[in-house]
Residue frames relative to the residue before (quaternion, step in Angstrom):
aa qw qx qy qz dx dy dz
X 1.0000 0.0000 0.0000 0.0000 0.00 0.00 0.00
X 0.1293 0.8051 -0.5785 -0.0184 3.29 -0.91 0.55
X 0.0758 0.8888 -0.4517 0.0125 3.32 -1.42 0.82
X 0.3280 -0.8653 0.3656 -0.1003 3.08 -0.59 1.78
X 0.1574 -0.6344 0.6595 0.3712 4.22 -1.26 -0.74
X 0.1975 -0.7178 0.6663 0.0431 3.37 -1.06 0.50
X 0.7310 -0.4001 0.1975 0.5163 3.43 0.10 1.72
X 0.6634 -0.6860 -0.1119 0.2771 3.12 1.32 2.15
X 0.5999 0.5373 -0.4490 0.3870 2.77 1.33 0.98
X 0.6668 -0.5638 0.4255 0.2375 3.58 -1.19 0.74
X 0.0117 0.8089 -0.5209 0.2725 2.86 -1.18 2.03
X 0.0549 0.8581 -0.5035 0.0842 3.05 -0.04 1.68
X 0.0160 -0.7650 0.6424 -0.0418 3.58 -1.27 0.86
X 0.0613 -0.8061 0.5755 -0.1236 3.16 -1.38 1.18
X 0.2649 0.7202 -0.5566 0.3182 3.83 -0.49 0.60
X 0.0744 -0.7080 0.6647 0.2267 3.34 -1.89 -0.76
X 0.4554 -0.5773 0.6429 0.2146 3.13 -1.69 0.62
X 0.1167 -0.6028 0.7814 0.1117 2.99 -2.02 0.18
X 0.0128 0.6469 -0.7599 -0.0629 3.58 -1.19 0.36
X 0.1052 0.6392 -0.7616 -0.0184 3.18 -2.01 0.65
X 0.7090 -0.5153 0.2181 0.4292 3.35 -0.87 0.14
X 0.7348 0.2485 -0.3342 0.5353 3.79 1.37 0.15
X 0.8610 -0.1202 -0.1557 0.4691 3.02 0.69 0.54
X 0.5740 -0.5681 0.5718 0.1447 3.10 -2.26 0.19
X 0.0425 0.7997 -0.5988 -0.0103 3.53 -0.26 0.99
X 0.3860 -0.6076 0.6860 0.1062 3.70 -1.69 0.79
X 0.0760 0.7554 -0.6508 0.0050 3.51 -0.37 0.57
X 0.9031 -0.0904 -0.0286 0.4189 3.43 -1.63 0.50
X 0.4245 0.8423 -0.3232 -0.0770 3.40 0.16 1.18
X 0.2665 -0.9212 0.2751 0.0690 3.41 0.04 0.99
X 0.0357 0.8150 -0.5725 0.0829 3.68 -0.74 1.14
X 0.3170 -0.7323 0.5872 -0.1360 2.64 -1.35 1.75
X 0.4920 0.6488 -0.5591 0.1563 3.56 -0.81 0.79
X 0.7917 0.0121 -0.0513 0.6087 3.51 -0.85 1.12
X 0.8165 -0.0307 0.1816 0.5472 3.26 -1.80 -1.25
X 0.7334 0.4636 -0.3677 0.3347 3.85 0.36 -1.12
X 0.1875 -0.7460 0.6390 -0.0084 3.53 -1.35 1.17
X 0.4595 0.7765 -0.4229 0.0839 3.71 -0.33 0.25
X 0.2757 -0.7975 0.5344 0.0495 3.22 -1.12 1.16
X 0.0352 -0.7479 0.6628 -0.0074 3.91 -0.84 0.66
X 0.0111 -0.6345 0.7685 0.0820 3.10 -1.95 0.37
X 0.0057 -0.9014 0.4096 -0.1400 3.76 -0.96 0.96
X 0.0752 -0.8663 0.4817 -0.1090 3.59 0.27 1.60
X 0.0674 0.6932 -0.7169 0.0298 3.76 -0.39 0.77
X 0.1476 -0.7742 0.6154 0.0106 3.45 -1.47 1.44
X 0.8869 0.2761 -0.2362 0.2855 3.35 -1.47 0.06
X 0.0261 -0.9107 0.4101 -0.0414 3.28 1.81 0.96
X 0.6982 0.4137 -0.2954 0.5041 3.89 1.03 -0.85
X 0.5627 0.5058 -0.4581 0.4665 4.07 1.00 0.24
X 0.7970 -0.2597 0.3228 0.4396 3.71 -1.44 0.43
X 0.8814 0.1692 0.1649 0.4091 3.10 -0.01 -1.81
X 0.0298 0.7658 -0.6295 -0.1279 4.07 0.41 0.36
X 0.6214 -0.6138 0.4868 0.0099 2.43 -1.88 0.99
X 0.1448 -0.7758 0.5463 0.2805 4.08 -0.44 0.60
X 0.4644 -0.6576 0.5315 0.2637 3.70 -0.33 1.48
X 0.7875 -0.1286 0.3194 0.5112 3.26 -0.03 -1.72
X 0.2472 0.7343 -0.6322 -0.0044 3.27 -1.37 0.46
X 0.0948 -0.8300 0.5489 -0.0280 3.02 -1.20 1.76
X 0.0989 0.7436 -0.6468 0.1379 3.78 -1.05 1.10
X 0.1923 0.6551 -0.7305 0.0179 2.43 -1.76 1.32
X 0.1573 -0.7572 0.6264 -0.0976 3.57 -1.54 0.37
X 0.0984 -0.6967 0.7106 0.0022 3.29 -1.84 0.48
X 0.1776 -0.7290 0.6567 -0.0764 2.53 -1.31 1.24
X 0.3058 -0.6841 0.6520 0.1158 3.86 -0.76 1.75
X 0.1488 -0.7271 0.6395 0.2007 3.34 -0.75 0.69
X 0.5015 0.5851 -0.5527 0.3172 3.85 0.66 -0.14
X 0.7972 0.3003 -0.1850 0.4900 3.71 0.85 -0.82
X 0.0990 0.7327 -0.6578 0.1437 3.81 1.48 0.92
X 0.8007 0.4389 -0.1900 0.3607 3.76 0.52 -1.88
X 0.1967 0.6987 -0.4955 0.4770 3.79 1.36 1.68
X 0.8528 0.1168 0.1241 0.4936 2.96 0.94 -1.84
X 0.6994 0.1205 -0.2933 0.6405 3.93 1.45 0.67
X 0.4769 -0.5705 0.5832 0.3270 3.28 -1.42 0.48
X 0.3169 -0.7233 0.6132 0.0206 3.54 -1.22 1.25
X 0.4709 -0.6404 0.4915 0.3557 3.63 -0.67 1.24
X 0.6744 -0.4247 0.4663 0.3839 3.63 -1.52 0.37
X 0.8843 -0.0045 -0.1796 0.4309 2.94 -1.72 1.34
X 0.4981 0.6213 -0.3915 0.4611 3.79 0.92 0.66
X 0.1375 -0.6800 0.6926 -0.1973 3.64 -0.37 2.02
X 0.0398 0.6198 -0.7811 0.0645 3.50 -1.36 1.04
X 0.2172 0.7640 -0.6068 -0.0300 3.80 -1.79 -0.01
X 0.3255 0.7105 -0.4570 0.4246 3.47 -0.89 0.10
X 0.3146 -0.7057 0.6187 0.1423 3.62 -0.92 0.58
X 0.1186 -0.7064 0.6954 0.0572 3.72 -1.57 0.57
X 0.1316 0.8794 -0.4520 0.0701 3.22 -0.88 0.53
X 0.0481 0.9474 -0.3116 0.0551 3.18 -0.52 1.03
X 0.0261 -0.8821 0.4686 -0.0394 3.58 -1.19 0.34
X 0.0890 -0.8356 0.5133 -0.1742 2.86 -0.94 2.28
X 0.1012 0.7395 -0.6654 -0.0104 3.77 -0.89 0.34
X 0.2522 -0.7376 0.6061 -0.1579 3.28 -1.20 1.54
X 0.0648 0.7796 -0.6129 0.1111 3.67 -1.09 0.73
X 0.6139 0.6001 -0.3952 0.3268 3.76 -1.03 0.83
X 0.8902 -0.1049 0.1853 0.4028 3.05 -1.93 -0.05
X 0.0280 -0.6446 0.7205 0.2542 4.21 -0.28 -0.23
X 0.8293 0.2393 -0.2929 0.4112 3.47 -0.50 -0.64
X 0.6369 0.2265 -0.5012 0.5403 3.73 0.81 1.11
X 0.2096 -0.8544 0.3818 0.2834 3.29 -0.41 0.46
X 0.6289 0.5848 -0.2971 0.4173 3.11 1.89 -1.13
X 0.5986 0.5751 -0.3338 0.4467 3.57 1.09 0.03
X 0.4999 0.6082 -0.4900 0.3743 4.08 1.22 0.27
X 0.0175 0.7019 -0.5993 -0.3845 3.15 -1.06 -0.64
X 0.4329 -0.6870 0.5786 0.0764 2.72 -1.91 1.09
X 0.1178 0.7888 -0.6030 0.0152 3.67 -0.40 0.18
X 0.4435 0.6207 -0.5364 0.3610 3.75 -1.47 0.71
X 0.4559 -0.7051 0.5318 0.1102 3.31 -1.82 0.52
X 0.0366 -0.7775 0.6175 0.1137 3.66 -1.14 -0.11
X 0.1943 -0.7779 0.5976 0.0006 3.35 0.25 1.78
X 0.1148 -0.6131 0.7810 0.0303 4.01 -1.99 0.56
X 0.1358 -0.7707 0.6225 -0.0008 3.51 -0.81 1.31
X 0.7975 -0.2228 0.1721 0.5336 3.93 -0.30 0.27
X 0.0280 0.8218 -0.5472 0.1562 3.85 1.05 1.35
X 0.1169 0.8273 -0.5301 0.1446 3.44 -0.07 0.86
X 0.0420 0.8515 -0.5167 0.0789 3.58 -0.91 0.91
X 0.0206 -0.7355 0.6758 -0.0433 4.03 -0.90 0.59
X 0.2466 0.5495 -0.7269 0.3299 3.49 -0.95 1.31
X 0.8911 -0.2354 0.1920 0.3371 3.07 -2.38 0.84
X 0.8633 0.5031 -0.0385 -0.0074 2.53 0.04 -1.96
X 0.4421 0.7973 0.0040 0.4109 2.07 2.68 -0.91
X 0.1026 -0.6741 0.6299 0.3720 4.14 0.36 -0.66
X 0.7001 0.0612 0.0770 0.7072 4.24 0.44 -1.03
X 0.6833 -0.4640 0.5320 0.1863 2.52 -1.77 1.22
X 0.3724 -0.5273 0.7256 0.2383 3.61 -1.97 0.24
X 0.2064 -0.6931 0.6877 0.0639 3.87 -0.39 1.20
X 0.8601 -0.2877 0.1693 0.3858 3.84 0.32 -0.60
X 0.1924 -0.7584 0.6198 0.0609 3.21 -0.89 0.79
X 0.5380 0.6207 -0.5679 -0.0535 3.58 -0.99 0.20
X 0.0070 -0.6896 0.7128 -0.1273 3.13 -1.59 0.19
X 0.2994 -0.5952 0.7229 0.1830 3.84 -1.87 -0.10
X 0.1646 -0.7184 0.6751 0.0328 3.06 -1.53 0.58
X 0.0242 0.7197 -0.6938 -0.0026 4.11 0.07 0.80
X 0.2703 -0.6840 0.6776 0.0058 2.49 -2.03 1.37
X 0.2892 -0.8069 0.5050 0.1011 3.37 -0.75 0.85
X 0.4698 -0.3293 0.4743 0.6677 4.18 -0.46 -0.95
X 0.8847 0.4097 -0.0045 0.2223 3.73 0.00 -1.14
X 0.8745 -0.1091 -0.0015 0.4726 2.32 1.85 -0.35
X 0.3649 -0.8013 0.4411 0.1738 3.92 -0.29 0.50
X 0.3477 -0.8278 0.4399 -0.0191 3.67 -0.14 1.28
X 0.3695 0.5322 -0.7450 -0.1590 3.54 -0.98 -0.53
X 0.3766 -0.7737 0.4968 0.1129 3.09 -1.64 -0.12
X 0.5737 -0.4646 -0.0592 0.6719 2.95 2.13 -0.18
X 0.1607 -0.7892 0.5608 -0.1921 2.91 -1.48 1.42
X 0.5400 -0.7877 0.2962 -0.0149 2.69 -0.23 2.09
X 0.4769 0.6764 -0.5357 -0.1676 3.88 -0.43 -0.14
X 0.6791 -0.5507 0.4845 -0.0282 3.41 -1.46 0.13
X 0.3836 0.8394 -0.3176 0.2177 3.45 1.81 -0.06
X 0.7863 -0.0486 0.2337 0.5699 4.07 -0.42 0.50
X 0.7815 -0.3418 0.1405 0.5027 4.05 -1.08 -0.27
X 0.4499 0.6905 -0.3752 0.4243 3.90 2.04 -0.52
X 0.1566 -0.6611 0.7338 0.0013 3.23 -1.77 0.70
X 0.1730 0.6799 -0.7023 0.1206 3.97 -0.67 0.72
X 0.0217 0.6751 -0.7373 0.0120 3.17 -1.96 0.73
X 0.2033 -0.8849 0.4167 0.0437 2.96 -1.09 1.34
X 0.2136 -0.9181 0.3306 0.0459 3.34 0.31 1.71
X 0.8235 0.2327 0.0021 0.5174 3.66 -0.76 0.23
X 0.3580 0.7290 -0.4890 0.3183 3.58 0.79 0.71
X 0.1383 0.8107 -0.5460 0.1596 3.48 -1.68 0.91
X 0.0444 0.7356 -0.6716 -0.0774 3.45 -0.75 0.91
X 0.5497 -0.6003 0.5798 -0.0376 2.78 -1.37 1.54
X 0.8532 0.3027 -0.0078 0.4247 3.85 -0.86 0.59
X 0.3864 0.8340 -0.3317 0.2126 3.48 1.53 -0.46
X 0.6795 0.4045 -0.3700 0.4876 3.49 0.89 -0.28
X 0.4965 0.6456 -0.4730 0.3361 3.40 0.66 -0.29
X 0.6224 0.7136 -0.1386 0.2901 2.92 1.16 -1.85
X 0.6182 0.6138 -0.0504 0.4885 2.80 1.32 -2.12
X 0.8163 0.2831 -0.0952 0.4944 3.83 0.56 -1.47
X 0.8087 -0.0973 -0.1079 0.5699 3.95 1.00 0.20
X 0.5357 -0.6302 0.5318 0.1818 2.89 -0.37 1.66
X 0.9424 0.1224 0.0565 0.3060 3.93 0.33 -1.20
X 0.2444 0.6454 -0.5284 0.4944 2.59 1.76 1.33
X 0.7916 -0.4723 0.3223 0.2156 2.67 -2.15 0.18
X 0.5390 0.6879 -0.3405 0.3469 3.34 1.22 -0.23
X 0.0932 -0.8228 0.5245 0.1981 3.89 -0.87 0.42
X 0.3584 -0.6085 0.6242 0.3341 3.43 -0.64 0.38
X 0.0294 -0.8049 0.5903 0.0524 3.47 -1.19 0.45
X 0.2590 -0.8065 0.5237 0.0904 3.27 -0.73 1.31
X 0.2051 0.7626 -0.6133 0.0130 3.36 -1.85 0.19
X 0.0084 -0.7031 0.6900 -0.1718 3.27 -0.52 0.76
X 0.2296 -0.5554 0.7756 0.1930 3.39 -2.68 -0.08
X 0.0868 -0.7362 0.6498 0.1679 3.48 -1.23 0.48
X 0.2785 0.7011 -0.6551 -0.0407 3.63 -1.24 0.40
X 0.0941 -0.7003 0.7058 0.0513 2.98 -1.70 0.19
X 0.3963 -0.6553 0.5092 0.3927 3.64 -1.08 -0.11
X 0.8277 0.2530 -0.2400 0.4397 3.70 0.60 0.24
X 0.1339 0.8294 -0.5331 -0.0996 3.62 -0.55 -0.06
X 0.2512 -0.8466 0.4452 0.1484 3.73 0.04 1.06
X 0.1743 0.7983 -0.5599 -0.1372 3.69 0.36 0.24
X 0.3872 0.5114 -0.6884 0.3385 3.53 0.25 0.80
X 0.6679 0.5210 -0.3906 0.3604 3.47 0.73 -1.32
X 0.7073 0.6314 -0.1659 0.2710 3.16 1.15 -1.16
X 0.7232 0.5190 -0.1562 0.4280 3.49 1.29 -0.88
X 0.3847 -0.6410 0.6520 0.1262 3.56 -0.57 1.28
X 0.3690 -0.6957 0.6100 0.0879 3.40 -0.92 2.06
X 0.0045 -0.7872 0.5628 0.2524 4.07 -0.03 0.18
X 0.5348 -0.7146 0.3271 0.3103 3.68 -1.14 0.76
X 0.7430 -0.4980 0.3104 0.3220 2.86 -1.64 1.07
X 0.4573 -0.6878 0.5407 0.1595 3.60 -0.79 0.89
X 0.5758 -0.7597 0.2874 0.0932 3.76 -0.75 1.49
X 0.1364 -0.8729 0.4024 0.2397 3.32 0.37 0.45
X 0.8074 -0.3600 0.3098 0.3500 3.66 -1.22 1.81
């Protein structure tokens, strides 16, 4: 067990290792600080061969965004909330990547944000995203932006690890998706840029 502040905020972690000579295993581990929740197990094998192997690796976690500004300082006038959460478990080759599989999800419950930068607030976002070996899904996803409505149905890249493990290999990721919505405000939406000084 251990327990700490991280530039003064509270940070707790618990679990255990194992080592033998082929491998290193994480077992029940668990971290706690503020809004952030996250839990992992991790098993790398055959440590004395060329190439070890990632047995197994499992993580998940949430993350409260209402209480992000516990544990970072948040530019002025800048309000986020809503909850993320996720969950992932992976196995394979390390030094191939396109050859693991990945599987798991990244869920967005009422994600809502308002800051400068913004023209209209984000009223809500949700939706899921499942990740497969092969691919990365949503299925619909919801957002909420100023007087605009969009959902994004039937979406997928295709190929993603390739992408991920050689930027300039032959592999393409291939995208596709539909958006609709019954409104889209681009007045609300466009960022007026300023008028340009005259000489």
């Amino acid at each position: 067990d251990l327990a700490l502040q991280v530039a003064g905020v509270p940070l707790t972690m618990h679990g255990t290792i194992g080592v033998t000579p082929e491998s290193i295993a994480v077992r029940g581990l668990a971290i706690r600080s503020g809004p952030v929740s996250i839990d992992a197990g991790v098993q790398l094998a055959g440590l004395q061969m060329e190439h070890p192997q990632l047995a197994h690796a499992d993580v998940s976690g949430t993350l409260r965004l209402d209480e992000i500004g516990d544990i970072v300082v948040l530019p002025d006038n800048t309000t986020v909330g809503g909850t993320i959460s996720f969950q992932l478990a992976a196995s394979g080759p390390l030094h191939e990547p396109v050859r693991m599989s990945v599987n798991g999800g990244i869920s967005l419950e009422n994600v809502h944000a308002s800051m400068p930068d913004l023209p209209v607030p984000v009223k809500r976002l949700d939706g899921s995203v499942e990740i497969a070996p092969t691919r990365i899904s949503v299925d619909d996803m919801g957002l909420w932006i100023g007087s605009s409505e969009l959902h994004l149905h039937e979406a997928s890249v295709t190929d993603y690890l390739g992408l991920i493990a050689d930027p300039t290999g032959g592999r393409t990721p291939r995208v596709r998706f539909t958006l609709r919505g019954p409104l889209l405000n681009l007045d609300e939406l466009m960022i007026e840029s300023p008028p340009y000084a005259d000489d």
